[in-house]
N, C-alpha and C positions, 0 to 999 in steps of 0.2 A: 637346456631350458633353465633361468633363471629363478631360484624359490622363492617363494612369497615370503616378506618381512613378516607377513604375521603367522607362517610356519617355519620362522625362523634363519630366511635370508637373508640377502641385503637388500633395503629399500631402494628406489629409485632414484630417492631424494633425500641426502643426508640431511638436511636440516630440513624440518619440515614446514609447511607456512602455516600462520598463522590462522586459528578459524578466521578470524575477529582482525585482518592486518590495520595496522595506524590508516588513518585515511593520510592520502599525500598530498593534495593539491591548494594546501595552503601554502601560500606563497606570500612575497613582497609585497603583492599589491591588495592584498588583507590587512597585512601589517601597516599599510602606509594609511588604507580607508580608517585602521581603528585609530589609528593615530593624528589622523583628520579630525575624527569626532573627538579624540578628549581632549585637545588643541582648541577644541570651541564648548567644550561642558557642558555639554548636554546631552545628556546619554538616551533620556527618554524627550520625547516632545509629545507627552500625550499628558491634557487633565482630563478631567471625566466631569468638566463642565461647556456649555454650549460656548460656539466661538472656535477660531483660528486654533485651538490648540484639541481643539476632541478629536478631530482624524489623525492626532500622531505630528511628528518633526518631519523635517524636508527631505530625511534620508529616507524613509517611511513612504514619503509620499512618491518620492523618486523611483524606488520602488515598485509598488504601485503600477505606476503608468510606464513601467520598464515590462512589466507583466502585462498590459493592457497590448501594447505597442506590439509585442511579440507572440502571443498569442492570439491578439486578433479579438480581443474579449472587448466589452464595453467599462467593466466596472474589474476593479480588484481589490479583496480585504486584507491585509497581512495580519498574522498571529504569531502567540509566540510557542503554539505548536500544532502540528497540524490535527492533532489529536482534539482541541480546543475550535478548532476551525470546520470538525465535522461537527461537532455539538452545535457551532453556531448555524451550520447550514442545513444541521433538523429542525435547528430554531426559525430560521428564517424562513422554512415553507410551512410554519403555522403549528406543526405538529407535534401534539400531546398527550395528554393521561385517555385512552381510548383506542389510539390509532395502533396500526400495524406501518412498518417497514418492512418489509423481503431484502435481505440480505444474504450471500457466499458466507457459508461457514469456513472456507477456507480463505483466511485472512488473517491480519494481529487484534488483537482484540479492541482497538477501536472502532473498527467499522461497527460493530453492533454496540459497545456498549455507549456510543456518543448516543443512539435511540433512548437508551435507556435513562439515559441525563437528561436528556428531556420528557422523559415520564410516559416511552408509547413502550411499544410490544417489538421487538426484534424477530421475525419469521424467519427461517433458514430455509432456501430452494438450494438444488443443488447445482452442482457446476457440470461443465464439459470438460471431458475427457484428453482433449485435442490441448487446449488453453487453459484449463483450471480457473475458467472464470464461470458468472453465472449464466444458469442454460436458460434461455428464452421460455422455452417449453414448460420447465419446471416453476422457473416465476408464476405462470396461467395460472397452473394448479392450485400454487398458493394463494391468490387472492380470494380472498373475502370483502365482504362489503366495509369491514372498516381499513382496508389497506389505502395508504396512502402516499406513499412514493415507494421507489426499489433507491436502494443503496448497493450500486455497484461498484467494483474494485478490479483497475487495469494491474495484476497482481506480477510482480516477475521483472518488470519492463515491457510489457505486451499490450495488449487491450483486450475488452473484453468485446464480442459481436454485437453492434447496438442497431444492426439493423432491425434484426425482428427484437430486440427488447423495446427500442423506440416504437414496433409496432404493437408490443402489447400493450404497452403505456399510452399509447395515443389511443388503443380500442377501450381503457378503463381509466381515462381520464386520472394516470399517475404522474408523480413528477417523478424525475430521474436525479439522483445526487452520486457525481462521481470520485471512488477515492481514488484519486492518481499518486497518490506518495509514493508510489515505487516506479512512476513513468514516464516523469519529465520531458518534451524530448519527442515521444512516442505518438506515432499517428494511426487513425481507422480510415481507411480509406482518402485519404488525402486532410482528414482533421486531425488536429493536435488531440488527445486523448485529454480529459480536465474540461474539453469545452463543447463537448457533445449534448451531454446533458444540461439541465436547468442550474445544476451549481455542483462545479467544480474542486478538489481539494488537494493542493501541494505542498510538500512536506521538505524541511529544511533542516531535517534530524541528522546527526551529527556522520551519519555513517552513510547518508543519500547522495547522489551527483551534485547538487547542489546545496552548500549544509553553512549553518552559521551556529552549530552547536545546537537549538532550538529554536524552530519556529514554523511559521506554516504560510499560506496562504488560500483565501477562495476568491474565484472568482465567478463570474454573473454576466449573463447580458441585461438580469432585470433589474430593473432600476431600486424596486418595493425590495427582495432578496437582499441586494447589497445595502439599502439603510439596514435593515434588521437586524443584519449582518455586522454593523459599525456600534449599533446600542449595544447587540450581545455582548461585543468585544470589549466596551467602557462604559460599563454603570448602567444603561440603557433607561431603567427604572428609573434612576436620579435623575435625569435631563432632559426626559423626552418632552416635559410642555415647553422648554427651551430650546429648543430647537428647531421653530416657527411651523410648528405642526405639519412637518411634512408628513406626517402617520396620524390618525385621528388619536386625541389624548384620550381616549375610552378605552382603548384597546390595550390592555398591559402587556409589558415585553419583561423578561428579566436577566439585566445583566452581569458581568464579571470582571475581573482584570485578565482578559486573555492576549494584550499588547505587546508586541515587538518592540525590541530594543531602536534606537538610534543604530547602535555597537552592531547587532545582528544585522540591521536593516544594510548597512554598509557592506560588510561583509559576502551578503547573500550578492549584492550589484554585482562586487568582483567576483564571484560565483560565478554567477549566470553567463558571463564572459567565455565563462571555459566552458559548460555545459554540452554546446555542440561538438567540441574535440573528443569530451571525454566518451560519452554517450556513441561516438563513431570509431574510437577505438574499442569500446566495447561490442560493438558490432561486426569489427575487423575481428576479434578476439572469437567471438560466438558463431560467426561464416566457419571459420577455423577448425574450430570443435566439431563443430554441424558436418564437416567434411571428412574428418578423422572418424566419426563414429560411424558413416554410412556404412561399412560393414559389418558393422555391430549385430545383428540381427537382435540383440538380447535386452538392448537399449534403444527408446523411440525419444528421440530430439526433440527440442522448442524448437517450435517454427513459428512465424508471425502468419497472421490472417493475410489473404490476399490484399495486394495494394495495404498492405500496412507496412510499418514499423515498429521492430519491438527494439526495444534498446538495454534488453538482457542487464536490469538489476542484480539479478541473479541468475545463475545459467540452471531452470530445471529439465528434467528428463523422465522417461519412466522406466521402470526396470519390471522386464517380464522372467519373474521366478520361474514359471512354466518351461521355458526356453533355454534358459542357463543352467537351473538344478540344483541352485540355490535360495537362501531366502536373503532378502534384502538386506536384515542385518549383519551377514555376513559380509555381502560385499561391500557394505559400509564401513564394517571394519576393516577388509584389505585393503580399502582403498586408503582408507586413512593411514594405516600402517607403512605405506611405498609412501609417504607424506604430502595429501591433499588435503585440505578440506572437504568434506561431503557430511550433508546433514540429511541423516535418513526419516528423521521424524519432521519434517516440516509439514506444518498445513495440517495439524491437529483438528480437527471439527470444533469450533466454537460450542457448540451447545454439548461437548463431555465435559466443559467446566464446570465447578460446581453448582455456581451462579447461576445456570441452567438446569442444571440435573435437581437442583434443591429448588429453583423458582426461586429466587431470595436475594434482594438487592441489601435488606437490611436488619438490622439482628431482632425488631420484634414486630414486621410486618411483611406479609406478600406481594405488595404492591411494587409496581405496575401486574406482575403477574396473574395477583389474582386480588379484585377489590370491584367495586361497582362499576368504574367504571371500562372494566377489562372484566365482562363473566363469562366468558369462554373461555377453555382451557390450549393451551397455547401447546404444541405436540415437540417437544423437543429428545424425544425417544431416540435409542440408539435403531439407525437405519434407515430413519426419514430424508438424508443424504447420503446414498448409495454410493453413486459414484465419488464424490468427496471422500467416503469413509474407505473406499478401496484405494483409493490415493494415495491416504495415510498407510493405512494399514500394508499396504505392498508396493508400492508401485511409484507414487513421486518420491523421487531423492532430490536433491539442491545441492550447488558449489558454487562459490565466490570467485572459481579460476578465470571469472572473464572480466573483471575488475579492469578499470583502465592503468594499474600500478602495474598489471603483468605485462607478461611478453611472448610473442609466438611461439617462443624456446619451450614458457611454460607449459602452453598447450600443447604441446608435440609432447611433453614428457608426460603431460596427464595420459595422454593417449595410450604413451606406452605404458602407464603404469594398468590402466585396462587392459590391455592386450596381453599382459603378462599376469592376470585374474585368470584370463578367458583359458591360457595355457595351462594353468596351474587347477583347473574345475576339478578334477578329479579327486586332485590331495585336500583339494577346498570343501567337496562332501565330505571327505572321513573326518576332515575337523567337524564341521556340522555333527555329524552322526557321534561324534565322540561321549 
């Protein structure tokens, strides 16, 4: 029996990967789009006055309707991050200093803090077990009478189950805002995940399927949503009576520079090109794994919801301590030691940050948390997400080995570098107990 790297034998993998590896699939014909645009100098094609140039340059717009065309949407906003593009899509369903949002605490921290840029309350329901997104069930709970949409998030590559959140939402008249930034790609029952709900969010951050260093996109089938949506993005406040009052000039909006490049805009086209390759070698990749671990008893697989697709941004799993005899951090560290990647803290609960725990957006006032027009006190107590908090604390682990840069070689030797944990349990307790 082969000893464990981290009691001291040889790993499985002499050089080990990268947590974090180079993204690969920039190519020539990146190089050729950016060299298109500064061949014509103009990097950005947005002013933030009324007229031909406030939706952005023709690469932008190309864009755009390259997203419409493919996803089957009516309307699409591009940003220049997706982080940017959830703020405008709290902005665009009205909502402000008063309201609640229900959101997964298991997420990156824009899913809630975009609420909070917009001056509502961030509520945390918890998620499922099976798919680590949020549980229909627990949303109910949460509502109160000032709640006003769910902000949900298809987390991993997966989706999250909107049939019955669609049904809570339609029994309390909520809107649905979804964060897809890790699910491009990815469908619920035969829809593309991003267009389920009232407005959609995809991300083009540096390290995603499809990435232009920074930017974002939302999209809409409603027509009101996506103006909102283009003011938030350019100035909004400075040109809305100029721009033939398609929103009544009574109503204030207020905007930013949250704009895509021309340079990104390009970039992302040649992207999206490859998006189905990559996204189905990562599927090839994730079958793979999915089939090597079936004996695992000790590890429980990502699986996609029936009639879906997940397209394993990241490949998680769960690890039952109970079963093996260890604790998670241990085998986080074997694993990493035979040379994988595995990240044993992911999916931290949002509300342990402090920003939660203290209520406090800013260094000499409460507000949104606590001011007049927020006088309830908002519960973000360790526990209020049970199973999220068991996630964290035992049980979801993460790895990047299903990347579409790897190869089946990879997976086969992750496998064995588990199999050769499972072997070595016994000497893996005395180090624990040590």
């Amino acid at each position: 029996m082969p000893k464990l790297a981290l009691l001291g034998g040889k790993p499985v993998l002499k050089k080990k990967f990268p947590a974090n590896p180079p993204y690969t699939a920039i190519g020539k014909e990146e190089e050729r789009a950016v060299s298109r645009v500064m061949k014509e100098k103009i990097l950005s094609g947005f002013l933030a006055n009324a007229g031909e140039y406030f939706l952005g340059g023709k690469y932008v717009k190309k864009l755009e309707k390259l997203f419409c065309r493919y996803f089957k949407i009516k309307y699409a906003v591009s940003f220049n991050s997706a982080t940017t593009a959830l703020q405008a899509a709290v902005g665009a369903l009205g909502i402000g200093p008063g309201d609640q949002v229900i959101t997964t605490p298991t997420t990156m921290s824009a899913s809630a803090s975009c609420i909070l840029f917009n001056n509502a309350v961030p509520v945390f329901a918890d998620i499922k077990e099976d798919n680590f997104c949020l549980s229909a069930e627990s949303i109910e709970k949460n509502i109160t009478p000032r709640t006003k949409a769910i902000l949900a998030v298809n987390i991993y590559g997966g989706s999250a189950d909107y049939s019955p959140i669609l049904k809570v939402a339609r029994k309390h008249n909520l809107k649905i805002i979804e964060d897809n930034a890790q699910s491009p790609g990815a469908t619920y029952k035969g829809k593309f995940t991003g267009t389920i709900g009232d407005i959609g969010v995809f991300s083009f951050n540096v390290h995603k399927v499809v990435q232009c260093g920074e930017g974002g996109m939302l999209v809409t089938n409603n027509e009101k949503y996506a103006f909102r949506a283009q003011l938030i993005r350019n100035h909004g406040e400075a040109i809305i009576n100029d721009l033939n009052q398609k929103e009544p000039t009574f109503e204030p909006i207020l905007g930013s520079n949250y704009r895509l490049t021309e340079l990104g805009a390009a970039i992302v086209i040649e992207q999206f090109k490859k998006m189905e390759s990559a996204n189905q070698m990562r599927i090839r990749l994730a079958d793979c794994l999915t089939r090597g671990l079936k004996k695992i008893n000790w590890l429980i697989s990502a699986r996609a919801i029936k009639k879906s697709r997940h397209v394993y941004f990241l490949y998680p799993f769960r690890f039952l301590s109970e079963k093996i005899g260890i604790k998670k951090i241990t085998f986080a560290k074997a694993l990493r030691a035979e040379g994988f990647p595995i990240n044993e803290n992911h999916g931290m609960p949002l509300y342990f940050f402090p920003i939660y725990q203290k209520k406090q957006c800013y260094p000499n006032s409460r507000f949104p948390f606590i001011s007049k027009e927020y006088p309830q006190k908002v519960n973000y107590n360790y526990g209020i997400c049970p199973t999220a908090e068991k996630m964290y604390k035992k049980e979801l682990v993460v790895t990047n080995i299903c990347q579409q840069s790897r190869r089946i070689k990879d997976i086969d030797l992750f496998i064995k570098a588990i199999k050769k944990i499972e072997e070595n349990i016994e000497e893996l307790k005395k180090y624990e107990s040590r």
